[in-house]
C-alpha positions in Angstrom: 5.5 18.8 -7.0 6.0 15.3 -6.3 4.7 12.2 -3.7 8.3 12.5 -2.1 7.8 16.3 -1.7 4.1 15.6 -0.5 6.0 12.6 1.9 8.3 15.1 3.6 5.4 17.5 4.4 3.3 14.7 6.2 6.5 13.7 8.3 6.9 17.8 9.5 3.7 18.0 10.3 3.5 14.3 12.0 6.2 16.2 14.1 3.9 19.1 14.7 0.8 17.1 15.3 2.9 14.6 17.7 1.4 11.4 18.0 1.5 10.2 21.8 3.7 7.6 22.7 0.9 4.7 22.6 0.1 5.5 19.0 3.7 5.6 18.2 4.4 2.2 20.0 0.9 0.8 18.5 2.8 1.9 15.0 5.7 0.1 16.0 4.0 -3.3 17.4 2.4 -3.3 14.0 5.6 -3.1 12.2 7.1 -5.7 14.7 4.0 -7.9 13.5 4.5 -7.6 10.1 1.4 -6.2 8.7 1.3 -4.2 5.9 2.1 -0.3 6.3 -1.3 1.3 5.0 -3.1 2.5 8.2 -3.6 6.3 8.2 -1.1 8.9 8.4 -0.8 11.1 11.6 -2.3 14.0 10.4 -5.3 12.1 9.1 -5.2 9.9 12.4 -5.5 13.3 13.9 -7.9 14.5 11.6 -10.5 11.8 12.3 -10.3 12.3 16.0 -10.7 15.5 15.2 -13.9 15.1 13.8 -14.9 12.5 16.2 -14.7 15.6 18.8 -16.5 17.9 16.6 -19.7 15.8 16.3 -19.7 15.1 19.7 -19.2 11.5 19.4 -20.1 8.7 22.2 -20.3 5.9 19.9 -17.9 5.3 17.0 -17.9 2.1 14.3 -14.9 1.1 12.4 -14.5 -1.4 9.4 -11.1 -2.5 8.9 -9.2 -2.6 11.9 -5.7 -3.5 10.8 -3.3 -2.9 13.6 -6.0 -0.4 15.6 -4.0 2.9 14.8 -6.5 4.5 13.2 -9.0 2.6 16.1 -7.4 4.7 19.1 -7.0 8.1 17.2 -10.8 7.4 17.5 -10.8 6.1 20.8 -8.8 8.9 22.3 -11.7 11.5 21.2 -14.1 9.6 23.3 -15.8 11.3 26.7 -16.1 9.1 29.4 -18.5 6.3 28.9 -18.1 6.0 25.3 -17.5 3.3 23.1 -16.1 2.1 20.2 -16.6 -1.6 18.0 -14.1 -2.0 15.6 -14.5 -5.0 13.0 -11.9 -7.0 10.8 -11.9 -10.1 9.3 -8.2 -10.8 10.0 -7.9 -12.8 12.9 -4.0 -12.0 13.3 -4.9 -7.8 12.7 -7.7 -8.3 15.6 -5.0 -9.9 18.0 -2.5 -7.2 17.3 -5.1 -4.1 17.7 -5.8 -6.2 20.8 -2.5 -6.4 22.5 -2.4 -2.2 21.4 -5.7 -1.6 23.1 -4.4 -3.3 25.9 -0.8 -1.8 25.9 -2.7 1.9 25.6 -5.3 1.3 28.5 -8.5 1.4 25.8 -9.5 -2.4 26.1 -12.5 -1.3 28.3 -13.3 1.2 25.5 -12.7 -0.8 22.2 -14.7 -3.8 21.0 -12.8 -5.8 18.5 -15.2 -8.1 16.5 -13.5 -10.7 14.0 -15.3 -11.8 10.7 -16.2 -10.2 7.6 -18.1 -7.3 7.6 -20.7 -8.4 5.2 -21.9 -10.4 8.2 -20.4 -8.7 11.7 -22.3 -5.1 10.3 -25.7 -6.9 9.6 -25.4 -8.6 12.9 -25.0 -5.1 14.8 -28.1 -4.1 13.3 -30.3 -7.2 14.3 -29.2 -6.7 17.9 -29.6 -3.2 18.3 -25.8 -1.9 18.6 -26.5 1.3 16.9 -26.7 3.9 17.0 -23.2 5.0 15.8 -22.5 8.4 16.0 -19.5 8.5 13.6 -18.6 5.6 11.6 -14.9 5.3 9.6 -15.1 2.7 6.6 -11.3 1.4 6.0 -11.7 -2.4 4.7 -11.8 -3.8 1.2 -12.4 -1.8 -1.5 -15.2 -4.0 -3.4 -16.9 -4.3 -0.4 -17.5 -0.8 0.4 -20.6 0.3 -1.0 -22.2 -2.3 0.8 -20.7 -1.2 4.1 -21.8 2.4 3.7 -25.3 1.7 3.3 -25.3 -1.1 6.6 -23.5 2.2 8.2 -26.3 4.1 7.4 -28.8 1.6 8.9 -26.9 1.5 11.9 -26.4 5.4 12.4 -29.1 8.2 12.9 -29.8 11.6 11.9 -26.6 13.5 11.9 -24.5 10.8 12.3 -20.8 11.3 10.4 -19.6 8.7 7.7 -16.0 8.6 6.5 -15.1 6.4 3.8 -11.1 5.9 3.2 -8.5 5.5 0.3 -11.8 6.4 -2.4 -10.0 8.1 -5.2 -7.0 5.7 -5.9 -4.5 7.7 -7.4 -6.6 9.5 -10.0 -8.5 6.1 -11.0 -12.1 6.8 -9.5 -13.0 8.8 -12.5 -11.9 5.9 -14.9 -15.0 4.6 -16.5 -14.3 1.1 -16.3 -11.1 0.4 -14.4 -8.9 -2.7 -14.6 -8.4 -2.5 -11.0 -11.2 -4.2 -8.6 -10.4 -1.4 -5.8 -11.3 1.4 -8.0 -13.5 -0.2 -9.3 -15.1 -1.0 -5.9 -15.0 3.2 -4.8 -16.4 4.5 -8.0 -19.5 2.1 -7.3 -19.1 3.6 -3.9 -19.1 6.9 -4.7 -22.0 6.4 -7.7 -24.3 4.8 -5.1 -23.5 7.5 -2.2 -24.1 10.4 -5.0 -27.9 8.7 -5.2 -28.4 8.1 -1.5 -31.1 10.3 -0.4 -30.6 9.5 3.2 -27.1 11.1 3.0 -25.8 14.3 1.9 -22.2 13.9 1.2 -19.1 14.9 -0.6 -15.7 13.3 -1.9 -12.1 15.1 -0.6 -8.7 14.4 -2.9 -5.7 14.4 -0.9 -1.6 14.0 -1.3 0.7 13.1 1.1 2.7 10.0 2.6 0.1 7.8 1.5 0.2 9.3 -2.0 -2.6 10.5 -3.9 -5.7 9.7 -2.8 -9.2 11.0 -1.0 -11.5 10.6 1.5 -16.0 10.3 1.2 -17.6 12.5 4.3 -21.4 12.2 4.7 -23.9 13.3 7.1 -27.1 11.0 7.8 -30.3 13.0 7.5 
């Protein structure tokens, strides 16, 4: 079996799961825009708001934005009153989610804060944003063991952590990989295996985005 096999069973069950038409149109305006294809697929869209319902979640953080698909699969699990920051250091992803948010009705729910994460996730902390209740890690791959421990500071005790794109096509497991995004998730994954505030576990996947996994933790 094959990543076009795997491709045509994400696109049947895209039609199954349905997207509505303001992620479909948030898809589109991110095409229009020209930004790179690699937000979630609809059935992992789906699957994180999903798990966003399951928890219970009123307040969600996301690092790496992009075009906000994977943003208002989140925001669309929200009850009434919730809220969710989403951060990217792309100026011209942030105006894009933007215009989405806006386009979807969710710009009184969403929070869109530009800069590198390395300094917006810090800031959170110092002025008390937290707690998060789920929190979906999506940004640079070097980056991300870093992010994971500022999204442990700034959730609480069974708070959900889902870390993206962590096994990168079979790479993770290479001791010293010549690429600086595997490279990045098997630190990642090393430092999240030794984190006694967490209790966690890597998922491999297939499907339109290839072969891959996901990191799920629970705080406490």
């Amino acid at each position: 079996m094959d990543e076009q096999r795997w491709t045509a069973v994400d696109e049947w069950l895209t039609s199954v799961v349905k997207p509505g038409a303001s992620l479909q149109a948030a898809l589109q305006a991110s095409e229009d825009a020209g930004l790179p294809p690699i937000q979630v697929s609809a059935p992992q869209g789906k699957l994180l708001h999903l798990l966003a319902r399951m928890v219970g979640a009123r307040t969600i953080l996301e690092v790496g934005t992009l075009g906000g698909y994977s943003t208002m699969w989140l925001a669309l699990a929200l009850p009434e009153g919730g809220r969710l920051v989403t951060l990217d250091v792309d100026a011209r992803h942030a105006a894009v989610a933007s215009r989405n948010f806006q386009q979807a009705g969710l710009q009184a729910v969403v929070e869109v804060l530009v800069g590198p994460a390395a300094d917006t996730m810090p800031d959170l902390l110092r002025r008390g944003a937290g707690p998060f209740d789920l929190v979906f890690i999506d940004a640079d791959k070097p980056g991300t063991a870093d992010y994971f421990d500022w999204a442990v500071q700034l959730a609480r005790p069974g708070s959900v952590i889902v870390v993206d794109n962590v096994v990168r096509n079979g790479a993770l497991i290479d001791v010293e990989p010549d690429d600086a995004n595997a490279a990045g998730m098997r630190r990642f994954v090393e430092r999240m295996a030794g984190d006694g505030r967490v209790s966690a576990t890597v998922i491999q996947t297939v499907g339109a985005k290839g072969y891959d996994g996901f990191a799920l933790a629970i705080v406490g």
